[in-house]
C-alpha positions in Angstrom: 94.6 81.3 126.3 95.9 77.9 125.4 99.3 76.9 124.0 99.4 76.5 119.9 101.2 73.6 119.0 104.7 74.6 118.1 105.3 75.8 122.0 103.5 72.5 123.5 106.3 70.8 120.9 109.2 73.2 121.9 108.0 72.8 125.7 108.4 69.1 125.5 111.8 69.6 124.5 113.4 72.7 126.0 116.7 72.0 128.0 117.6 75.5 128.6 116.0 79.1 128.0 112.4 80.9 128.8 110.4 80.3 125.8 110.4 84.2 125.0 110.7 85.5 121.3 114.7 86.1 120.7 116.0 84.8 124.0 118.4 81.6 123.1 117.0 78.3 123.7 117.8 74.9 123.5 116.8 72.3 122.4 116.8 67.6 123.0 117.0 66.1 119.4 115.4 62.9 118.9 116.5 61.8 115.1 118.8 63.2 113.0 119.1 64.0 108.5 121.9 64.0 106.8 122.8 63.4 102.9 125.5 63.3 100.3 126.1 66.4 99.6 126.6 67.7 103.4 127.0 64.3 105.2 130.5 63.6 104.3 131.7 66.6 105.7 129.7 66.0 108.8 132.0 63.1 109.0 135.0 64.5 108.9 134.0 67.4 111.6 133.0 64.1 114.0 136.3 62.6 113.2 138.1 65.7 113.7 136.2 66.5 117.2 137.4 62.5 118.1 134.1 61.5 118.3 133.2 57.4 118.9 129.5 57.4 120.1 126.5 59.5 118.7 123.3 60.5 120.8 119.3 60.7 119.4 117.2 58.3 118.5 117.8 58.2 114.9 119.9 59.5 112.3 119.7 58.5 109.0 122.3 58.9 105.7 120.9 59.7 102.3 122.2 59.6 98.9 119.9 61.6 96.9 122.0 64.5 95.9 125.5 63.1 94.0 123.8 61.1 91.6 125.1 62.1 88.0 128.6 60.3 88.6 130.4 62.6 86.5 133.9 61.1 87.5 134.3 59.4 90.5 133.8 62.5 93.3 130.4 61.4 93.5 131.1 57.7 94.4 134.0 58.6 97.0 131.3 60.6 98.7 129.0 57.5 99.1 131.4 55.6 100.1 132.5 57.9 102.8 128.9 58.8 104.1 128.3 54.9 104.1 131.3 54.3 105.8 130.3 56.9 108.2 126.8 55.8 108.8 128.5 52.1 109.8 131.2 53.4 112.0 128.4 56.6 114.2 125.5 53.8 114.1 123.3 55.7 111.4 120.6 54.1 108.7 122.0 54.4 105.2 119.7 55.0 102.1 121.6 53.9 99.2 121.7 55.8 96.2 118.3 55.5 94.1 116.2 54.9 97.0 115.0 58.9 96.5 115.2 62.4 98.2 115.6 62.3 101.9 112.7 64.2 102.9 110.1 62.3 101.6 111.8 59.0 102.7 112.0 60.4 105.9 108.4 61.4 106.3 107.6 57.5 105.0 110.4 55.2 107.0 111.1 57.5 110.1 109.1 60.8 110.9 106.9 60.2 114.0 104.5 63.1 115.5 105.7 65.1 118.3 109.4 64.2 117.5 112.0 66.9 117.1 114.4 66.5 113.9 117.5 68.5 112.7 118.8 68.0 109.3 121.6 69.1 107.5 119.4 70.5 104.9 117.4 73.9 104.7 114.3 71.7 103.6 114.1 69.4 106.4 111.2 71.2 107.7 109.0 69.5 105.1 108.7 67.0 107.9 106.7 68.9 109.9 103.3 68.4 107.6 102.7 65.0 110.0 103.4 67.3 113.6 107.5 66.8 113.7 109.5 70.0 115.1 111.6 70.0 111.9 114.5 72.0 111.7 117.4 72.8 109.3 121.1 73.5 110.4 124.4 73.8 109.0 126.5 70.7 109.1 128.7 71.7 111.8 125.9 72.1 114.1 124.4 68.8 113.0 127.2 67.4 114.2 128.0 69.2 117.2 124.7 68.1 118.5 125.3 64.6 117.7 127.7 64.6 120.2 125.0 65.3 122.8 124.8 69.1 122.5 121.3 70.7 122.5 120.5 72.6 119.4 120.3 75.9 120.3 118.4 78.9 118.7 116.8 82.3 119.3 113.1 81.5 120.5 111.0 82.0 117.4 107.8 83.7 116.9 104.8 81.7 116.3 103.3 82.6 113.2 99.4 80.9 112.5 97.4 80.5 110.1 93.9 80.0 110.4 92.8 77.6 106.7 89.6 77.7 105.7 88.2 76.7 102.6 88.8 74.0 100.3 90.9 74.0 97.1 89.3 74.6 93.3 89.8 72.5 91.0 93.1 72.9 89.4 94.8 74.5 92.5 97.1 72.4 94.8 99.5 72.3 97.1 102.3 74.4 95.6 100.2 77.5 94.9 99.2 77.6 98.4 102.9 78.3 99.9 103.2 80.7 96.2 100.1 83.0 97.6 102.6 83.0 101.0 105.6 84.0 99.2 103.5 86.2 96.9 102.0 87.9 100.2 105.6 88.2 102.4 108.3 87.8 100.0 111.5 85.3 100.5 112.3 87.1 104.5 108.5 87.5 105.6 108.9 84.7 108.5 112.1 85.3 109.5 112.8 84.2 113.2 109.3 82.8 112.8 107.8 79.4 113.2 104.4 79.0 110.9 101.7 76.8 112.1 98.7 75.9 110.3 95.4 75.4 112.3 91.9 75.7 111.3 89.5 73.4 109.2 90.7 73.7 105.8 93.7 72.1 107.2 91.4 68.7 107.3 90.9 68.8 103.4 94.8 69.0 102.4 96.0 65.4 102.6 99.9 64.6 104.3 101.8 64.8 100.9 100.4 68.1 100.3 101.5 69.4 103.8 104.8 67.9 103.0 104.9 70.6 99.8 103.6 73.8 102.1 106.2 72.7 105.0 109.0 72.0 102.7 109.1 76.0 101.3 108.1 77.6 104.1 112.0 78.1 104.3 111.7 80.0 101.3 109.5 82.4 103.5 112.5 82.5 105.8 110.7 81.0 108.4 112.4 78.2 110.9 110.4 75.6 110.7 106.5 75.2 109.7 104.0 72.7 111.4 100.8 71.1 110.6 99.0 68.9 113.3 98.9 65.4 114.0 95.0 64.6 112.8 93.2 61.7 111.3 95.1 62.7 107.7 98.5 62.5 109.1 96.9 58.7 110.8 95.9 57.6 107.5 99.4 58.2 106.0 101.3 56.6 108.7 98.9 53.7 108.7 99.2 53.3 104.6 103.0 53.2 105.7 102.6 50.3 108.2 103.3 52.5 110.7 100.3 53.5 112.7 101.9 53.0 115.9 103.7 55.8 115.6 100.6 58.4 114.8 99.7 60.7 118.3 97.0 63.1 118.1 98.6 66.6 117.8 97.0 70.0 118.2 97.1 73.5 119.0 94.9 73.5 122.6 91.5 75.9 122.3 91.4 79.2 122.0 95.5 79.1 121.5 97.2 82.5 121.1 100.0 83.0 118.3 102.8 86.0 117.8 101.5 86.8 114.5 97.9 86.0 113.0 97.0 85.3 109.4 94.1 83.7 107.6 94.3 81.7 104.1 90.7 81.1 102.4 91.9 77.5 100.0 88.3 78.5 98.1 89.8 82.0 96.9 93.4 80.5 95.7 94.4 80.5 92.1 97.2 78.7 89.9 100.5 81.0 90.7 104.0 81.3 89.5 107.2 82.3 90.7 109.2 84.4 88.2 113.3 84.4 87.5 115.3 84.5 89.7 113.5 84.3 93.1 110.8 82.3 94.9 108.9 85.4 96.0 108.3 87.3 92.2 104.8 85.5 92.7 101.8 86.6 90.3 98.5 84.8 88.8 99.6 82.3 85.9 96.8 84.0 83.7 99.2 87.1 83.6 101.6 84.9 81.7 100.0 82.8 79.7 101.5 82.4 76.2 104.9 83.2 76.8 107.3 80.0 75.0 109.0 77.8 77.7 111.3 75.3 76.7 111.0 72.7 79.8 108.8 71.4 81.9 110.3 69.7 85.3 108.4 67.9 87.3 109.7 66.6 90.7 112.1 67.4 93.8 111.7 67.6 97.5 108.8 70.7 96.7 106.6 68.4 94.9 107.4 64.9 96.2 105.0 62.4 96.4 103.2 59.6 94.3 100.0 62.3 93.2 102.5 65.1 92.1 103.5 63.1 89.6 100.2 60.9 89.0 98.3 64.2 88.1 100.9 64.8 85.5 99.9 61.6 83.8 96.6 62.0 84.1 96.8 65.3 82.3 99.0 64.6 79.3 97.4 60.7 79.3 96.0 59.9 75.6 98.5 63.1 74.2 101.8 64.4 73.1 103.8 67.3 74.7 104.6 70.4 72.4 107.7 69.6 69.6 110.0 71.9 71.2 109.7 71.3 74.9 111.4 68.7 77.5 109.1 67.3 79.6 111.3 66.1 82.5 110.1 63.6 84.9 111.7 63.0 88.8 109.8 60.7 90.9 111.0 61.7 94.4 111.3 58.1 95.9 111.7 54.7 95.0 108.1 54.4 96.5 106.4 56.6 94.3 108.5 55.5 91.2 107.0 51.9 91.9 103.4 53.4 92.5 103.5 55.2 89.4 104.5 51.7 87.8 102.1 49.4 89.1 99.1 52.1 88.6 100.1 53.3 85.1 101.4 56.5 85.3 104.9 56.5 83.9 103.8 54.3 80.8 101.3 57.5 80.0 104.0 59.9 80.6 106.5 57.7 78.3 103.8 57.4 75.6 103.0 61.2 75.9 107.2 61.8 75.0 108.5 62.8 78.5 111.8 61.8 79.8 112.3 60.0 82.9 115.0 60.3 85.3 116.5 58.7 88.1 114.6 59.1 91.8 116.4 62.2 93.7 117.3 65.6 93.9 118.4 65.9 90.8 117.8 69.1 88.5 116.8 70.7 91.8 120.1 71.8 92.6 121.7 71.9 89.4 122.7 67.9 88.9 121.5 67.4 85.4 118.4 68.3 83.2 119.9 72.3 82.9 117.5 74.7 80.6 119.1 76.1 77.5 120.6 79.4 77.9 117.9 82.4 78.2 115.3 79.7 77.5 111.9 79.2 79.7 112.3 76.4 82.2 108.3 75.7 84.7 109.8 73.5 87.9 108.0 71.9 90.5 111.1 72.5 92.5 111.8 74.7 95.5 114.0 77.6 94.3 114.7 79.5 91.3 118.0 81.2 92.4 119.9 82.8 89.7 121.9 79.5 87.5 120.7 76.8 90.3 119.6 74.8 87.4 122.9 74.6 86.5 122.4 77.0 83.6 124.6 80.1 84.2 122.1 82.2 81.8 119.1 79.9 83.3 115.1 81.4 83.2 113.3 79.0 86.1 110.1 79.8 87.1 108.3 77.6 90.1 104.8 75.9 89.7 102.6 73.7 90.7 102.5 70.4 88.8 99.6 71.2 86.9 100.4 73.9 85.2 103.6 72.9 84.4 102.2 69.4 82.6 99.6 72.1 80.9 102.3 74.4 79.7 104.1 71.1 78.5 101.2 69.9 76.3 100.8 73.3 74.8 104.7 74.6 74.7 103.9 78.1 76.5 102.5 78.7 79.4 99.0 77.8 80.4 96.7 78.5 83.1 95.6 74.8 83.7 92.3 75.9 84.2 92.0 75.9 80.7 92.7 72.6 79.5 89.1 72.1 79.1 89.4 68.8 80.8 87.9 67.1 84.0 90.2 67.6 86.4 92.1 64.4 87.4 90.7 62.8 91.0 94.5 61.5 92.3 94.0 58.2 94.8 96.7 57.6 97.0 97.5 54.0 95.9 99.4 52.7 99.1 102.3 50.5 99.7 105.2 50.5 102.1 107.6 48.1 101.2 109.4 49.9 98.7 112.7 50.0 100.9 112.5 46.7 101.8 116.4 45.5 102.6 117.3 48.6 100.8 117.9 51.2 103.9 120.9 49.3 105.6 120.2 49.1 109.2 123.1 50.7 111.5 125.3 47.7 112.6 125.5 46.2 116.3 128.5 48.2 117.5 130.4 44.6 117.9 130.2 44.9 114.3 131.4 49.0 113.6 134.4 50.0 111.8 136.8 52.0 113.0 137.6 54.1 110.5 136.0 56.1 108.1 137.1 55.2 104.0 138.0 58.3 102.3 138.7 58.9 98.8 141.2 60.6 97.7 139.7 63.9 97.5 139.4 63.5 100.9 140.9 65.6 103.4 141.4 66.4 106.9 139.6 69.7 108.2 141.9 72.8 108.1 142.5 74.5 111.7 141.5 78.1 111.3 143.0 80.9 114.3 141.3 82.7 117.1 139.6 86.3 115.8 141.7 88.8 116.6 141.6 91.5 119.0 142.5 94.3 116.2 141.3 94.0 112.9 142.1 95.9 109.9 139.8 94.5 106.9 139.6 95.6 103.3 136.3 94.8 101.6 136.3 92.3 99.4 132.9 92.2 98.2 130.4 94.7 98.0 126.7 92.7 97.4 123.2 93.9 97.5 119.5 92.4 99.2 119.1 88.5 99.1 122.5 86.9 98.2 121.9 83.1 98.4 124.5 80.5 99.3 123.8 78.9 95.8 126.0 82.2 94.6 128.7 81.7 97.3 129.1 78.5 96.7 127.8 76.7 93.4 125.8 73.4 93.3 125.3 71.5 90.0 127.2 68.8 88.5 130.9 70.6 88.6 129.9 73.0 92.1 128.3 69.6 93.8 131.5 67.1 93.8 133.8 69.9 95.3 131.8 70.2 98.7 133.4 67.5 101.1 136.9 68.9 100.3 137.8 72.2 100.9 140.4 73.0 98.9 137.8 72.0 95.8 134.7 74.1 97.7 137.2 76.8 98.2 138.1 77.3 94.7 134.4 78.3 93.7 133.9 80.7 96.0 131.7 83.6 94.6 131.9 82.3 91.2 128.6 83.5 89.2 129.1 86.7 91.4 132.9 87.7 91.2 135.0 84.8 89.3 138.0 87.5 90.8 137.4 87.2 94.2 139.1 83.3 95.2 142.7 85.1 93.5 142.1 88.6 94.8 141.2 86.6 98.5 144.4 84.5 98.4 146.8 87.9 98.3 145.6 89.3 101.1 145.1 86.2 103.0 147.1 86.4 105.8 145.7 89.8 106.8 142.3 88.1 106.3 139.3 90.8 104.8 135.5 91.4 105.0 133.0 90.9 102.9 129.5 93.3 103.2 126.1 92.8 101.8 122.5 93.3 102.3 119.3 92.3 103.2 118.7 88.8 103.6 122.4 87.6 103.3 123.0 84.3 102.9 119.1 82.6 102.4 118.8 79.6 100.9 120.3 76.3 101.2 122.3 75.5 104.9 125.4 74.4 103.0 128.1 75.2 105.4 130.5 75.2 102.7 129.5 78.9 101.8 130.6 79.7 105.3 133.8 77.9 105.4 135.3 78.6 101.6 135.5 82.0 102.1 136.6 81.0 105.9 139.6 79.5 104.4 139.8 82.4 101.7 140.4 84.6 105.0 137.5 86.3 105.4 137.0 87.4 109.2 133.7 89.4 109.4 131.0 89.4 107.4 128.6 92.8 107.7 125.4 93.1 106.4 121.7 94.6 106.8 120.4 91.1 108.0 121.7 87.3 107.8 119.5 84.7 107.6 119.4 82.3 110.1 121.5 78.7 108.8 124.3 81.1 107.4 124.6 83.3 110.6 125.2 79.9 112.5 127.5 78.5 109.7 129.7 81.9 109.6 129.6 81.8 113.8 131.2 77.7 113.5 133.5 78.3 111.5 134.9 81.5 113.2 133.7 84.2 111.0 132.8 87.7 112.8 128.6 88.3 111.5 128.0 91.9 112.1 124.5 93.9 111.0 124.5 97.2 110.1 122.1 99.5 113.1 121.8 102.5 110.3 119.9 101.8 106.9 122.3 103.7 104.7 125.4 101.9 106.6 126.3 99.5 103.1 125.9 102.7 101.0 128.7 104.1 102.6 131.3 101.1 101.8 132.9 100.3 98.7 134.8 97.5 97.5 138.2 98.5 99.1 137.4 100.4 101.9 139.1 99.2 104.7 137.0 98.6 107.8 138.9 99.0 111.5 138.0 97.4 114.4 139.5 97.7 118.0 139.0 95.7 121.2 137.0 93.3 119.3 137.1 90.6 122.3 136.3 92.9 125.2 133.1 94.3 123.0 131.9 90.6 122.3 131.8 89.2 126.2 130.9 93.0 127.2 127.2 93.8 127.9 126.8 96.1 124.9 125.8 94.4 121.4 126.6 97.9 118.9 129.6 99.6 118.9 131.0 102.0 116.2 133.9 100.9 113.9 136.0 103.2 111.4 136.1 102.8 108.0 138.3 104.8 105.1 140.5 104.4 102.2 143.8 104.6 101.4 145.5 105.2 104.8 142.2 108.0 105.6 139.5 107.4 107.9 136.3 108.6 106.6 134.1 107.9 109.4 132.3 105.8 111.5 129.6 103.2 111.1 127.4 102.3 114.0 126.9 97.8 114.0 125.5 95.5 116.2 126.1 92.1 116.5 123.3 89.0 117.7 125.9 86.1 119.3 124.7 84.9 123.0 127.7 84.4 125.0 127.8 80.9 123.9 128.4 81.8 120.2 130.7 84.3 121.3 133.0 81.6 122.9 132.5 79.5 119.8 134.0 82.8 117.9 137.0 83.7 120.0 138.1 79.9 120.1 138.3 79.6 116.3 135.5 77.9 115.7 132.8 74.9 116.8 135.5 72.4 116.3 138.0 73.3 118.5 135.8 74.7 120.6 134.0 71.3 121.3 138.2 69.7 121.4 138.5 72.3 124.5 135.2 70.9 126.3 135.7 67.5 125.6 140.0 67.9 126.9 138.0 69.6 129.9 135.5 67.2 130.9 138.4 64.5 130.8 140.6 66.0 132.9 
């Protein structure tokens, strides 16, 4: 049997480990992503680690994220990451330039090549053959120093495409019927490769879209191969030097085996208030909405938004709805100008907004309360928008500029129009002077220029060997790191300091928890959920807020993969439950008991039982387990990544 193309990609890079499903492996990066809103503090953790030289091919800083300047957070954070980027020998994208993904996949992605980012959607990169993978920002960093990234060997997950799409079906409903199929934790500890010839009739852009969600799946990474398409994109980028032929070798043999027929797909929609609530759009149709968005790193490129123009060209959007348009890139914005586009979507009474992340994440363009808001964008969490009371559902572009036109929701299908034949226009030199090179390291600054929000990163203490936790917080299935710690406008210009990060911790679940966390501090607590705890975005924030709230262990019936790692950096114990009914036992202020915490961690056992009771009584015992390799273990008992790496670095100088 031959090799698929994720091993022959993990293969080429493998530093340490077998290649066998859950076994820890590591991993040479060649470029590196970071932005605004995680970037900064990436900064700070190199500074803090003393840190002068930075290893990989490329790394590039983005500001796409901070861009609604409400006070002057916002700009401090530029600043900084510029700084940054100047002083560690990184590219800088300056604000406006667009979302980093797509400017990534444009300027820098190259077949073949690995890439971390410190971003859950970084893996949109693999729809031109990159090994694409998110991380927390500590680990971004960590392996900027040199370090392998190191993860459990994934499962390979392909699927075979056949097919070709109808009419009025795109990209976004084919990662929907996904999600629709396996829910928000189908591909977890799985890679998902696409193979097969209906691969041939999705163009690069609209690999871009299935890649960028497949994190939404709660897979690792996905990956498309390196074919003829992803030749013709590089080469209408100017860069067809960097195209290689990529493939899975014949008669290849995957962990898990699907197939996706493109003929049989339908438009599809995501309900409130999570990306796997998929059904038909026909079973909705009707129902009022109040906005239709259009944009982010899920629907990116020049034809996501050229389609919408072409739909609502010649007409006017419904009285009482917002039609809100994001161009993704500076590239596309200027596409969309020399070709036409945005003057139709002006004319047709849509509202245009600045290139980046935007509404995505809660930075402007929030849906009145309890009102119906169709996005193109990636996740529907509960109040991402930035509406507490907020009703998103996700789309393809299509049927939200159908919905648009007739103020509820439409199955696009229905229009009774031709539907609109999108040419990719072309054009690379969009950025021209306007992605500052890294500087000649005669010419590096020494320092990096804070603002004075600013601070120096907090030194946390060892885990101890005895631990007696109250519960904190008692959560259910699927808790994202959007509800542990907030984006949007307020949420978003806290994250590089942690005092400000700290202060919103578990707001829109429990605004009590930061106060009752502070009383108990010193004797630290836990905090227990369920399935699927922290998915979502790899904002290491939501690991070290409630790190520096006290919180010491964090138990629950599975963790998804970016958080586990987060929690591990920043010295926070991630247990799992081994029964099904363990969480039903706990309740907010049972106290949980754990003895000879270090000698179980580096012993060869993973479960072990702990006590738990109430008010001075034990009640019983629960049976957990924990997944550290002996290298995260280490991380754990020395406080943490950062100090962890001081030790190594004091070592190898002595």
């Amino acid at each position: 049997m031959g090799n698929n193309l994720a091993r022959q990609l993990i293969a080429d890079h493998l530093v340490e480990g077998q290649m066998r499903p859950g076994e820890e492996i590591a991993l040479k990066i060649d470029q590196f992503l970071l932005h605004d809103a995680t970037g900064p503090l990436c900064a700070l953790q190199l500074e803090a680690m003393g840190v002068e030289e930075i290893c990989g091919d490329t790394a590039v800083a983005y500001c796409d994220h901070l861009l609604v300047e409400a006070d002057s957070k916002n700009a401090d954070d530029h600043i900084l990451l510029q700084s940054a980027a100047r002083r560690f020998s990184m590219w800088f994208s300056r604000p406006g330039n667009g979302t980093s993904h797509p400017i990534h996949q444009q300027r820098f992605g190259i077949p073949g090549k690995t890439l971390l980012g410190a971003d859950s959607h970084t893996p949109a990169a693999g729809g031109i053959g990159m090994l694409a993978i998110g991380a927390g920002g500590l680990e971004i960093s960590m392996t900027l120093t040199g370090q392998p990234f190191r993860l459990p060997m994934p499962e390979i997950w392909g699927i075979h495409v056949t097919g070709r799409l109808p009419d009025w079906v795109s990209a976004k409903d084919v990662i929907l019927e996904l999600l629709r199929r396996h829910d928000v934790d189908g591909g977890r500890g799985r890679i998902i490769e696409y193979y097969g010839p209906g691969v041939g009739e999705l163009k690069a852009m609209d690999r871009h879209v299935i890649a960028n969600m497949g994190v939404e799946v709660g897979a690792v990474t996905t990956i498309f191969p390196s074919d003829e398409e992803a030749r013709r994109y590089l080469a209408a980028q100017g860069r067809e030097q960097n195209w290689r032929p990529l493939a899975a070798e014949a008669n290849a043999a995957y962990d898990v085996d699907e197939e996706i027929d493109l003929s049989t797909l339908e438009p599809l929609i995501a309900l409130p208030s999570s990306p796997g609530r998929v059904v038909p759009v026909r079973e909705m149709v009707g129902q009022k909405i109040y906005q239709s968005y259009i944009g982010s790193s899920a629907n990116p490129g020049y034809r996501d938004v050229a389609v919408v123009a072409a739909i609502v060209a010649g007409r006017r959007i419904a009285p009482d709805v917002s039609l809100d348009i994001n161009p993704a890139s500076r590239q596309a914005l200027g596409q969309l100008i020399g070709e036409g586009g945005l003057a139709k979507l002006v004319q047709a009474g849509a509202r245009l907004h600045q290139t980046g992340c935007n509404g995505c994440l809660g930075m402007g363009q929030a849906p009145a309360a309890g009102r119906r808001s169709l996005r193109t964008v990636p996740r529907n969490f509960p109040g991402r928008s930035g509406a507490k009371e907020d009703q998103v559902y996700l789309c393809s572009p299509e049927t939200a500029a159908a919905s648009a036109l007739n103020g509820v929701i439409t199955d696009p299908r229905k229009l009774g129009m031709p539907y609109p034949q999108i040419k990719d226009p072309g054009g690379a030199s969009a950025y021209d002077g306007l992605i500052e090179a890294p500087p000649p390291p005669s010419a590096r600054p020494h320092a990096l220029v804070k603002g004075p929000f600013h601070a120096d990163l907090p030194d946390f203490e060892p885990i101890g060997e005895e631990l007696t936790l109250p519960v904190l917080l008692k959560l259910g299935d699927n808790v994202s790191t959007d509800a542990i710690v907030a984006g949007g406008v307020t949420g978003l210009s806290l994250w590089s300091s942690v005092p400000g990060m700290t202060s919103i911790a578990f707001e829109p679940i429990d605004e009590s928890y930061v106060d009752r966390a502070r009383v108990c501090h010193g004797n630290g607590h836990a905090i227990v959920g369920g399935r699927n705890y922290g998915q979502g975005s790899s904002r290491e924030q939501a690991a070290l807020a409630v790190r520096n709230l006290g919180a010491r262990v964090v138990l629950a019936h599975s963790i998804a993969r970016i958080h586990h790692e987060n929690l591990v950096n920043y010295g926070v114990l991630p247990l799992l439950f081994v029964e099904t009914g363990g969480l039903e036992r706990l309740e907010q202020g049972t106290v949980l008991r754990l003895h000879g915490l270090h000698t179980w961690l580096r012993g060869p056992g993973q479960e072990c039982d702990i006590a738990y009771g109430r008010d001075g009584r034990n009640e019983g015992r629960l049976r957990v387990r924990h997944s550290l390799s002996p290298r995260q273990v280490e991380i754990l008992l020395a406080g943490g990544a950062i100090p962890w790496m001081r030790q190594r670095r004091t070592h190898s100088q002595t």
